[in-house]
N, CA, C and O atoms as a Tripos MOL2 file, in Angstrom:
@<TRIPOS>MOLECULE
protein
  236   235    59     0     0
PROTEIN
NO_CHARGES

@<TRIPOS>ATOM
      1 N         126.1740   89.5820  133.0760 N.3       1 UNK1
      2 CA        126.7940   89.7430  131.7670 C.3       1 UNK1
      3 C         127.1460   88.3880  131.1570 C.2       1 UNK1
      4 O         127.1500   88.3280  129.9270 O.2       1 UNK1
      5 N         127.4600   87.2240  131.9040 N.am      2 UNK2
      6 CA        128.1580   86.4930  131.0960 C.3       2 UNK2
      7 C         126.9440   85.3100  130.6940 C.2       2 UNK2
      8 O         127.0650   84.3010  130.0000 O.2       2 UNK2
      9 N         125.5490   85.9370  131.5250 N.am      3 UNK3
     10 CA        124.1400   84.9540  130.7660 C.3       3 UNK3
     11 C         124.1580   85.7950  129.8050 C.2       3 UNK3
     12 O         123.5550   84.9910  129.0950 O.2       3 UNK3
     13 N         124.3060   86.7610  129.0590 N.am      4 UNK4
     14 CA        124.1730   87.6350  127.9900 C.3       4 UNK4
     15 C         125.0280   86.4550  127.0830 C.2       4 UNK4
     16 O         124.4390   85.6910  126.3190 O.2       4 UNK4
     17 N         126.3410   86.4340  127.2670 N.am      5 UNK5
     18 CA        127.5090   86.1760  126.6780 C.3       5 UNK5
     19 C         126.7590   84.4550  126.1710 C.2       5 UNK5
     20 O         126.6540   84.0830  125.0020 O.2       5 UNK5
     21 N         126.4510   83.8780  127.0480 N.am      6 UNK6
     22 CA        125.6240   82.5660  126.7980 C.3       6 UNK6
     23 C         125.2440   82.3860  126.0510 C.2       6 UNK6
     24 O         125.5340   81.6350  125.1200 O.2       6 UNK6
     25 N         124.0040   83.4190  126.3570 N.am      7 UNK7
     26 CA        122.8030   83.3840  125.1860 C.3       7 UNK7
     27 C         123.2630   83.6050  123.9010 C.2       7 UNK7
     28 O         123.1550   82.7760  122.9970 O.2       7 UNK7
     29 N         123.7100   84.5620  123.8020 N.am      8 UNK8
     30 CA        124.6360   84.9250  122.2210 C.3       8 UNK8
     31 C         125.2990   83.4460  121.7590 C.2       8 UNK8
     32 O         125.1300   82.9780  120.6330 O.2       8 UNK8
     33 N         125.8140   83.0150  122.4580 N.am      9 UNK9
     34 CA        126.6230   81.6390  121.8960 C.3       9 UNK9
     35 C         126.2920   80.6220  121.7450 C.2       9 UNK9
     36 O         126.8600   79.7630  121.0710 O.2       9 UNK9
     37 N         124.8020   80.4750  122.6560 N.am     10 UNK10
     38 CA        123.8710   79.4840  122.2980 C.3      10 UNK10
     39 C         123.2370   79.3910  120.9500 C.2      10 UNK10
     40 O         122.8820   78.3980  120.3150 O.2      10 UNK10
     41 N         123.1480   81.3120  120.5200 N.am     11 UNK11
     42 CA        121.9280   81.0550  119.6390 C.3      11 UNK11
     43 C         123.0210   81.2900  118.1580 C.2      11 UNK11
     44 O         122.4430   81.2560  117.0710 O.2      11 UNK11
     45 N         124.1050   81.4530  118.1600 N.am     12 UNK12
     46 CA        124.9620   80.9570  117.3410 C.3      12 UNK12
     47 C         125.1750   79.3520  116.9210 C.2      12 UNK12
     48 O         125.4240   78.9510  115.7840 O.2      12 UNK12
     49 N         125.0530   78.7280  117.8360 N.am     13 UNK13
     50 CA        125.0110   77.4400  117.8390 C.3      13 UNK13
     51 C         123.8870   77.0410  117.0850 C.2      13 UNK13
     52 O         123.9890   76.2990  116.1080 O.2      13 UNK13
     53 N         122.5190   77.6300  117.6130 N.am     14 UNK14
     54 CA        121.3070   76.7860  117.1350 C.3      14 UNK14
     55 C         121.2050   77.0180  115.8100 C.2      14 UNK14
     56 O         120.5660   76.2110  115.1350 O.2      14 UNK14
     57 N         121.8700   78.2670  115.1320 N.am     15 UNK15
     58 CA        121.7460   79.0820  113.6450 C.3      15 UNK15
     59 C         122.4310   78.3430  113.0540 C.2      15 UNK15
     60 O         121.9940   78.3000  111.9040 O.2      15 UNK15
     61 N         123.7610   77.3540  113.2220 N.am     16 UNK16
     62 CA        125.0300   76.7780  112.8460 C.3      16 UNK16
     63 C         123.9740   75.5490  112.5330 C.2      16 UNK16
     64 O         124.5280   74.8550  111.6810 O.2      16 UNK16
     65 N         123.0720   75.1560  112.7640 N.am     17 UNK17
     66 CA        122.2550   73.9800  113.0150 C.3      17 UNK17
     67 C         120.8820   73.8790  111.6350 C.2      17 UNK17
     68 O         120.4270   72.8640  111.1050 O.2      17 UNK17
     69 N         120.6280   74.9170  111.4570 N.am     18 UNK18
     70 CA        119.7390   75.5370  110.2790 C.3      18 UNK18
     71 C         120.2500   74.9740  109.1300 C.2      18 UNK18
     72 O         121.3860   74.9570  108.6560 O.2      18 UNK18
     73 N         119.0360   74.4460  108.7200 N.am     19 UNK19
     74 CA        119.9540   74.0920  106.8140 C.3      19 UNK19
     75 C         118.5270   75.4030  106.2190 C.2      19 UNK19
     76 O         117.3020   75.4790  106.3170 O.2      19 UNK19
     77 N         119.4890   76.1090  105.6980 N.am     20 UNK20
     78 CA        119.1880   77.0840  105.0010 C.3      20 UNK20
     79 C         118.5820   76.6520  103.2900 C.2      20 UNK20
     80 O         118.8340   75.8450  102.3960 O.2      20 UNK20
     81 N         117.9440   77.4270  103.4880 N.am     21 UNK21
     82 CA        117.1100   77.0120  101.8940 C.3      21 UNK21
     83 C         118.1290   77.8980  100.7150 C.2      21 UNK21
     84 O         118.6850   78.9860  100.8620 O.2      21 UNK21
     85 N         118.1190   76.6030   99.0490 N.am     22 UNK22
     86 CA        118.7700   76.9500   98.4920 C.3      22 UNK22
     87 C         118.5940   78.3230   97.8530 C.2      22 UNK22
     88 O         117.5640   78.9330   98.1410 O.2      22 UNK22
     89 N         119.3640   78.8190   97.1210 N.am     23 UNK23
     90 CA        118.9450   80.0200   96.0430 C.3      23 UNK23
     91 C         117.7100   79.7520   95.0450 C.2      23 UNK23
     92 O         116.9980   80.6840   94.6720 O.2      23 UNK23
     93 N         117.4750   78.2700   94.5900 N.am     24 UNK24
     94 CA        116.7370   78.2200   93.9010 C.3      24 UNK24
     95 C         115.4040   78.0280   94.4540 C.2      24 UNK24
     96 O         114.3590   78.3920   93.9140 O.2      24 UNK24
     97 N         115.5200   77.4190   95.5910 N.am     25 UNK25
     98 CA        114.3740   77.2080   96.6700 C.3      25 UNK25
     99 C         113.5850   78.3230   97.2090 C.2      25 UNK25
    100 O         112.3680   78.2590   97.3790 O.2      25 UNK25
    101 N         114.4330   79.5180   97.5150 N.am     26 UNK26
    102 CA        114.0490   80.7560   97.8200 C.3      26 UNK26
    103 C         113.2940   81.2360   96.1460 C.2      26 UNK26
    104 O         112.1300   81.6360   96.1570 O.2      26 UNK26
    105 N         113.8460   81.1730   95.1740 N.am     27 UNK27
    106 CA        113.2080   81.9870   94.2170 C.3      27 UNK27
    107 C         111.9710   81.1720   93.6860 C.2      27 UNK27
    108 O         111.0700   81.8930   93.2570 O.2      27 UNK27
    109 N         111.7060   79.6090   93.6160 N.am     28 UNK28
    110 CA        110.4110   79.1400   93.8180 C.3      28 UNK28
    111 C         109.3310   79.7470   94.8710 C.2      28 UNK28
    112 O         108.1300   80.0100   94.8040 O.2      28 UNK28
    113 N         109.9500   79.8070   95.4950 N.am     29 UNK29
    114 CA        108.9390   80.0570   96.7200 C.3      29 UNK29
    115 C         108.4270   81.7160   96.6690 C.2      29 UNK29
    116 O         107.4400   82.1810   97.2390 O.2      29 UNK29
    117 N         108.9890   82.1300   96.1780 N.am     30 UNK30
    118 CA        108.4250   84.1270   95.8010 C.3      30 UNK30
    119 C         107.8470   83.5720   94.5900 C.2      30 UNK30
    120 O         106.6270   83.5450   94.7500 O.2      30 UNK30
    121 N         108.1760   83.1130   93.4370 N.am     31 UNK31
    122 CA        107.6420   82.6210   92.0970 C.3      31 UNK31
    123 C         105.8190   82.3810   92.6830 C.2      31 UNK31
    124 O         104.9840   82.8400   91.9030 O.2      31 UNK31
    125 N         105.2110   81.6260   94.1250 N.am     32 UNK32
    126 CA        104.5310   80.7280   93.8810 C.3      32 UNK32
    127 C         103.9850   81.9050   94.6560 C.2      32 UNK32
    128 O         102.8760   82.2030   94.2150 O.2      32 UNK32
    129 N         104.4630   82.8700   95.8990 N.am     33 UNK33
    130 CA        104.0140   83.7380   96.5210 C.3      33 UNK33
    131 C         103.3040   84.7660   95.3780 C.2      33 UNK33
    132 O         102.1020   85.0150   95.4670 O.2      33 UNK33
    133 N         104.2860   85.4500   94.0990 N.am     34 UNK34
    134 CA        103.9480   86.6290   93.6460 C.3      34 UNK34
    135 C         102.5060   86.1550   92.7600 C.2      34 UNK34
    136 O         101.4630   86.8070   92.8060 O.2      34 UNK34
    137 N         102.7210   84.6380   91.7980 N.am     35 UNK35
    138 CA        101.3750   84.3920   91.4440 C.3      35 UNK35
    139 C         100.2480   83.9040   92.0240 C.2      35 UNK35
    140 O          99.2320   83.6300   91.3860 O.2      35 UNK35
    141 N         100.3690   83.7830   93.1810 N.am     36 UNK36
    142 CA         99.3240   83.1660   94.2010 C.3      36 UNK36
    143 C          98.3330   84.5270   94.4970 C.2      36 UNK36
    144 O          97.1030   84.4950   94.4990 O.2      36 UNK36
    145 N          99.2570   85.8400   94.7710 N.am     37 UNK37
    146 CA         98.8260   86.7710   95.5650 C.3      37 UNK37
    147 C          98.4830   87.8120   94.2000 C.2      37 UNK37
    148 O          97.5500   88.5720   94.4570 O.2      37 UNK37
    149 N          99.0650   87.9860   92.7990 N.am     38 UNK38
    150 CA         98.4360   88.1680   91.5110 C.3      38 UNK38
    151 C          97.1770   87.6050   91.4140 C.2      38 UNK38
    152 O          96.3140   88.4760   91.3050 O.2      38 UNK38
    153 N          96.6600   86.2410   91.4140 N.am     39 UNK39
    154 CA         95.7730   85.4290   91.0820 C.3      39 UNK39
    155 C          94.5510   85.5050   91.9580 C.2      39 UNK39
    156 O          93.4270   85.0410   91.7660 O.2      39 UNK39
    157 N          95.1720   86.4000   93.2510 N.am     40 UNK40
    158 CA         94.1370   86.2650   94.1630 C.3      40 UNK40
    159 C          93.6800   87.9680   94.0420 C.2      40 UNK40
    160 O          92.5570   88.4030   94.2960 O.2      40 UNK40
    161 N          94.7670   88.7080   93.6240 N.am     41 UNK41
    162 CA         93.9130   90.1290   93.4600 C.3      41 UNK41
    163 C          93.4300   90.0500   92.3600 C.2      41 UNK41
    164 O          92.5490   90.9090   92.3070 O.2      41 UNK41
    165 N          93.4810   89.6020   91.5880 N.am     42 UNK42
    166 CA         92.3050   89.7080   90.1790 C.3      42 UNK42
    167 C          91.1010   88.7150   90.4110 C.2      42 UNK42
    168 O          90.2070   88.8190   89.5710 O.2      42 UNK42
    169 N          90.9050   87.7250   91.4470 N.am     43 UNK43
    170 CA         89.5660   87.0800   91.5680 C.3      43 UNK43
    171 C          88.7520   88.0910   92.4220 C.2      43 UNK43
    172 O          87.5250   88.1710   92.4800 O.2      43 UNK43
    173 N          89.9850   89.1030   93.2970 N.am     44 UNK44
    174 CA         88.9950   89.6650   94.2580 C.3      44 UNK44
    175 C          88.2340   91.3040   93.6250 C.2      44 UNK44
    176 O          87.2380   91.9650   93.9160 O.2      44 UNK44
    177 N          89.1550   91.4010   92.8210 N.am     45 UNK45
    178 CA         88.6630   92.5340   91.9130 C.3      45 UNK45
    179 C          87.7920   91.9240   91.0210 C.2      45 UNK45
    180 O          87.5620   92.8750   90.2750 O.2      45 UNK45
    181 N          87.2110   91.0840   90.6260 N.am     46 UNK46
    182 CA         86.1500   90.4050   89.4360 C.3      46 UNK46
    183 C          85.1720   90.3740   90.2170 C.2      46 UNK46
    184 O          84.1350   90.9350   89.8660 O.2      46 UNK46
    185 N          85.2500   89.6770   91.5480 N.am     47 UNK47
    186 CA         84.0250   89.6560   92.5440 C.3      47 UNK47
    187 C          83.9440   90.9230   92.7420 C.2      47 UNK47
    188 O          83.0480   91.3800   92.0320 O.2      47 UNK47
    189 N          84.6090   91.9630   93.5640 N.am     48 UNK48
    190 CA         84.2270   93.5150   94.1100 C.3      48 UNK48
    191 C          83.4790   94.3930   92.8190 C.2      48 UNK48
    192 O          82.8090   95.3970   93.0610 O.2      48 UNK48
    193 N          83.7450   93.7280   91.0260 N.am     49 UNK49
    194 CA         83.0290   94.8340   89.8080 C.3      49 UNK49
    195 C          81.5840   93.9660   89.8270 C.2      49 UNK49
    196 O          80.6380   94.6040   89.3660 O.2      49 UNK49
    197 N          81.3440   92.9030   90.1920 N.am     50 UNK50
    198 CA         80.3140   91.7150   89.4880 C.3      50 UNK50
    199 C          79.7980   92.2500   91.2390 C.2      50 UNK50
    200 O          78.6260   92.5660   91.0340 O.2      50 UNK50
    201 N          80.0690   92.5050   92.8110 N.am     51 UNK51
    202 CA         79.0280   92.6510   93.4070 C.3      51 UNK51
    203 C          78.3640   94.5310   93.2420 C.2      51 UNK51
    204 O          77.1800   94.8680   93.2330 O.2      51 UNK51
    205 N          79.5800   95.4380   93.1340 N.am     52 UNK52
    206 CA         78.9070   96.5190   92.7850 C.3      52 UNK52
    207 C          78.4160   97.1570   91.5680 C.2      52 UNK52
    208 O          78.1800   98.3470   91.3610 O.2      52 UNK52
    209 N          78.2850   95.9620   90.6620 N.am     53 UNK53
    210 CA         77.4520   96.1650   89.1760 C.3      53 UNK53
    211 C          75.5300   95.9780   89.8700 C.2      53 UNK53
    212 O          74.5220   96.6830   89.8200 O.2      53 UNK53
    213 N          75.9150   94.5100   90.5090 N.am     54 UNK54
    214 CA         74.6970   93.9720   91.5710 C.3      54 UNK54
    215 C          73.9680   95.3170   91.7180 C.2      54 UNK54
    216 O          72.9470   95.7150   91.1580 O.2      54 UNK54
    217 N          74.8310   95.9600   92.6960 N.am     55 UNK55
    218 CA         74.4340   96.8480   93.9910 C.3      55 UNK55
    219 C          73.6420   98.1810   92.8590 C.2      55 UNK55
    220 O          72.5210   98.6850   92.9190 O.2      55 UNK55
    221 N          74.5140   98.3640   92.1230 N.am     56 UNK56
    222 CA         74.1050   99.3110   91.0390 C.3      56 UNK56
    223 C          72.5310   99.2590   90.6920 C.2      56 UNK56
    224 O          71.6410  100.0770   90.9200 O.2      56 UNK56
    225 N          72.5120   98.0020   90.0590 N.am     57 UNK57
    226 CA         71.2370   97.6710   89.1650 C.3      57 UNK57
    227 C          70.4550   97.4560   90.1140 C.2      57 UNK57
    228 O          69.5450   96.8230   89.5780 O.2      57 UNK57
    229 N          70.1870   97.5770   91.2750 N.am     58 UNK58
    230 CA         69.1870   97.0740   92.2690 C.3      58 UNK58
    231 C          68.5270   98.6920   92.8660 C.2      58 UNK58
    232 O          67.3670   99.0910   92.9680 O.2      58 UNK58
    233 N          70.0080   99.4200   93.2150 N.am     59 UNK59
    234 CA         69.8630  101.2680   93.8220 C.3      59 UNK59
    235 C          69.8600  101.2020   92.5230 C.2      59 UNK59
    236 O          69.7730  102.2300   91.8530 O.2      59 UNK59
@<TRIPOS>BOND
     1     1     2 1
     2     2     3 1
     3     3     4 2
     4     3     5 am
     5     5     6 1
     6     6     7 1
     7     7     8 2
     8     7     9 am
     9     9    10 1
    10    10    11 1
    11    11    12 2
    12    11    13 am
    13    13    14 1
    14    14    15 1
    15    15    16 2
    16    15    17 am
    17    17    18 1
    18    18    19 1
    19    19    20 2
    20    19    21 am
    21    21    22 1
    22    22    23 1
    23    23    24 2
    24    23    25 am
    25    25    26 1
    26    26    27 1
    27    27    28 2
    28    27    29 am
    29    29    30 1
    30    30    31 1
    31    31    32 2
    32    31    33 am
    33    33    34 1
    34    34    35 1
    35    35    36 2
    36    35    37 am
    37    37    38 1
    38    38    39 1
    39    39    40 2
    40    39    41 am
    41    41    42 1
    42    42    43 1
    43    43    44 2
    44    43    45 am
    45    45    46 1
    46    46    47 1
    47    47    48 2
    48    47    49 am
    49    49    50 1
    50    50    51 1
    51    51    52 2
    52    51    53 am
    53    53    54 1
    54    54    55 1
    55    55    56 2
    56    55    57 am
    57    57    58 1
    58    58    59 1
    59    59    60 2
    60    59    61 am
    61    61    62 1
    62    62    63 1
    63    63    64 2
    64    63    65 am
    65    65    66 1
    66    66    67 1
    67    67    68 2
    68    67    69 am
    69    69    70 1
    70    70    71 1
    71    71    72 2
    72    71    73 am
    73    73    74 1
    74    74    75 1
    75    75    76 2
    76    75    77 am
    77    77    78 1
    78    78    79 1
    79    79    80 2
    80    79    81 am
    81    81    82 1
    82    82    83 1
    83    83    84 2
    84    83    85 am
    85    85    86 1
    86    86    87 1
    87    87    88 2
    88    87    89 am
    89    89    90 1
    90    90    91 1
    91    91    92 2
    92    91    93 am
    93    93    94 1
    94    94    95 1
    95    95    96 2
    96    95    97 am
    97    97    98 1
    98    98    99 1
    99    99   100 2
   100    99   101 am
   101   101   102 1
   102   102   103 1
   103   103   104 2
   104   103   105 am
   105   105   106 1
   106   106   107 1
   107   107   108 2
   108   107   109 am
   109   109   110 1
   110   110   111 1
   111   111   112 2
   112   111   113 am
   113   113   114 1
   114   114   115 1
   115   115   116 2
   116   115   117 am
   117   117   118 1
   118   118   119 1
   119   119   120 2
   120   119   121 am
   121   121   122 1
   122   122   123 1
   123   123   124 2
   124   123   125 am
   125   125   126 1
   126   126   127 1
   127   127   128 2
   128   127   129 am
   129   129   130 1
   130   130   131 1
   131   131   132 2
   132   131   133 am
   133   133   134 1
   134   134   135 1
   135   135   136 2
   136   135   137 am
   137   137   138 1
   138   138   139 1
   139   139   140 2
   140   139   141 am
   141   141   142 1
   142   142   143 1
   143   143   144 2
   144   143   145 am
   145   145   146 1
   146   146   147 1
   147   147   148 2
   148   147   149 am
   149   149   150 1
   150   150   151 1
   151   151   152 2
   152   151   153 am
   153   153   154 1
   154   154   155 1
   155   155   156 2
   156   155   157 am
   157   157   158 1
   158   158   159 1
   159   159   160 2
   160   159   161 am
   161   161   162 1
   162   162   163 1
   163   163   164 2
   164   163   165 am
   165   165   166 1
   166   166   167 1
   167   167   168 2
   168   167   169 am
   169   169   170 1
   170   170   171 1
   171   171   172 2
   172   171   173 am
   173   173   174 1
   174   174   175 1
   175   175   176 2
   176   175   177 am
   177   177   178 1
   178   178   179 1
   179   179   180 2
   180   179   181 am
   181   181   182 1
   182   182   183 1
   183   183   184 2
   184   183   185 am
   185   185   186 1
   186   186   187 1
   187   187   188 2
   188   187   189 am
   189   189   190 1
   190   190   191 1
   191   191   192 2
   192   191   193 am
   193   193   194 1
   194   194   195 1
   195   195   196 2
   196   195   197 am
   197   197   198 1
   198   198   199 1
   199   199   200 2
   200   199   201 am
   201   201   202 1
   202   202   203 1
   203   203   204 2
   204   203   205 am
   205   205   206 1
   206   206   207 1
   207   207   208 2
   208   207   209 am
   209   209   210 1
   210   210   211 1
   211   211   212 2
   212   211   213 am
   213   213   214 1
   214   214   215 1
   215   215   216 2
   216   215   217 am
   217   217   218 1
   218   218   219 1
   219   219   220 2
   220   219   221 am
   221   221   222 1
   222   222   223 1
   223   223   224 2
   224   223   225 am
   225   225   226 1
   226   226   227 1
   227   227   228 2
   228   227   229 am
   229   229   230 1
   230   230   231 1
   231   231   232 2
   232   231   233 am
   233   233   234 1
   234   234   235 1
   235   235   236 2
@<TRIPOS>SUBSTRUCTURE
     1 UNK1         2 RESIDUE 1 A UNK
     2 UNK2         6 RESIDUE 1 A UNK
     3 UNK3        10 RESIDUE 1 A UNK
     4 UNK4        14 RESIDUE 1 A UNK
     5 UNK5        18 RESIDUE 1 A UNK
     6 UNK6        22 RESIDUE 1 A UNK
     7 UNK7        26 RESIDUE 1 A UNK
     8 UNK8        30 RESIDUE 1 A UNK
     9 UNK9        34 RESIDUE 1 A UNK
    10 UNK10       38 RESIDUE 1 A UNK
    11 UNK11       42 RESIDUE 1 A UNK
    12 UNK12       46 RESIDUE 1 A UNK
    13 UNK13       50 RESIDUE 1 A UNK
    14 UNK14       54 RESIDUE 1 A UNK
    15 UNK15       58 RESIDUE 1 A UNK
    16 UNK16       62 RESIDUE 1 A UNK
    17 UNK17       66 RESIDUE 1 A UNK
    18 UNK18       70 RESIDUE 1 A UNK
    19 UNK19       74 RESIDUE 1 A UNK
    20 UNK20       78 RESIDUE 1 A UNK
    21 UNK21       82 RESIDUE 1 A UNK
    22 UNK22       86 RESIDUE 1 A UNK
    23 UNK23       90 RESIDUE 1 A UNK
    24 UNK24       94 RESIDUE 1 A UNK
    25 UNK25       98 RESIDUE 1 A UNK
    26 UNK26      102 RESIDUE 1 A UNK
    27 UNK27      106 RESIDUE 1 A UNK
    28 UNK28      110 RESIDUE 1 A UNK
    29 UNK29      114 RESIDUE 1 A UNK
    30 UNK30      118 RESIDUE 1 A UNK
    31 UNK31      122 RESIDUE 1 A UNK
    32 UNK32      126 RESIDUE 1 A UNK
    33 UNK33      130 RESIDUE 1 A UNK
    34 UNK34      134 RESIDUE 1 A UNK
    35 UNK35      138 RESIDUE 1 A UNK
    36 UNK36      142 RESIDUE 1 A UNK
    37 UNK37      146 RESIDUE 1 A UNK
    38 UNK38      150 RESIDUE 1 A UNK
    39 UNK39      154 RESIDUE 1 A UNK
    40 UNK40      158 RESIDUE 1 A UNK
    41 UNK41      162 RESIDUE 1 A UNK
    42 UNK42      166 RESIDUE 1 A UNK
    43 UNK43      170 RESIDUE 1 A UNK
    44 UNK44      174 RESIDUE 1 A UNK
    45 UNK45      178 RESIDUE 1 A UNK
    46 UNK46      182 RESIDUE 1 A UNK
    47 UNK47      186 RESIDUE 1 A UNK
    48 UNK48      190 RESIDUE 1 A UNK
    49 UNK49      194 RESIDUE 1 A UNK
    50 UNK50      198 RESIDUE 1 A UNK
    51 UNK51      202 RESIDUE 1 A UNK
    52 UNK52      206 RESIDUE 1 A UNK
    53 UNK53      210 RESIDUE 1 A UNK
    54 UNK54      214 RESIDUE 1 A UNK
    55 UNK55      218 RESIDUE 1 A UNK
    56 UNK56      222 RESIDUE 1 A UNK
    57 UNK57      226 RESIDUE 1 A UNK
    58 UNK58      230 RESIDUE 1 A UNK
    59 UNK59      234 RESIDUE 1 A UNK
């Protein structure tokens, strides 16, 4: 029990140690996530109409 008790107080320690990212830092970082992952479903939907237009005109 008291390596339990340790561990818990160790990893309190190591968390006390974290520099946490700001509020504004966090909302850049979704900002760059939501248009990254926008930007990447509309290239992959332009390629998936432009290869089964392909596939179309060929069957």
């Amino acid at each position: 029990m008291s390596k339990i008790v340790q561990f818990l107080k160790e990893c309190v320690a190591e968390l006390r140690k974290v520099v946490w990212p700001t509020r504004e830092d966090v909302i850049a970082a979704v900002k760059v996530v939501l248009v990254s992952t926008v930007v990447i479903a509309v290239l992959l939907g332009v390629l998936d109409a432009v290869l089964v237009a392909g596939v179309n005109l060929i069957f």
